[in-house]
C-alpha positions, 0 to 999 in steps of 0.5 A: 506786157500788151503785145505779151498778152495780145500774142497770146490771145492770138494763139488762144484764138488759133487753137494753141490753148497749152502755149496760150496758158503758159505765156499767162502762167506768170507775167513775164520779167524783163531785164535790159533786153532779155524777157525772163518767164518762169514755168512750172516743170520741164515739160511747159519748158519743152512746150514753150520753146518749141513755139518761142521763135514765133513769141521772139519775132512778134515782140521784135517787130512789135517793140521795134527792138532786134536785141529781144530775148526770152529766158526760160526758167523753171521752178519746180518747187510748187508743192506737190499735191497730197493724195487724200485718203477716205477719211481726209475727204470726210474731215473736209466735207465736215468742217464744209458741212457739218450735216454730213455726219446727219447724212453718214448715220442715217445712211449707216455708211461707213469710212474705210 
């Protein structure tokens, strides 16, 4: 996990903030000798494993370990986000604060 963390700080610190995130998404699984990390879609997979060669290399000469290496998985079931109407987001600023119904008749605004 140190020299998982401390590749990708070196990344964040060069630039490459999208390979940075994605080794920080999850923490990293190791079974024997393959490092199994779970990404969110196929596009962070694609991401991931055009910059793995240079992961694979540190964590070998890091850990002393030539037998590294690393399984990508992909877990796209993370719920969708729900698109809101108007008055979902009122409902939802109503139970923030109440007030906002104050606000809505004073103004006469309306909910469409």
């Amino acid at each position: 996990m140190i020299q998982w963390t401390n590749y990708a700080k070196k990344l964040g610190s060069k630039g490459f903030k999208i390979m940075e995130s994605l080794l920080l998404i999850n923490d990293p699984v190791l079974n024997g000798t393959v490092v199994s990390i779970e990404l969110p879609n196929e596009g962070s997979k694609l991401d991931f494993e055009s910059q793995k060669n240079g992961l694979v290399g540190h964590l070998r000469g890091h850990l002393h370990n030539h037998d590294i290496t690393i399984e990508v998985i992909v877990n796209e079931s993370i719920e969708s986000k729900r698109s809101f109407n108007d008055q979902d987001r009122y409902n939802r600023l109503h139970e923030i604060n109440p007030n906002i119904d104050l606000l809505r008749t004073t103004f006469g605004l309306d909910i469409t």
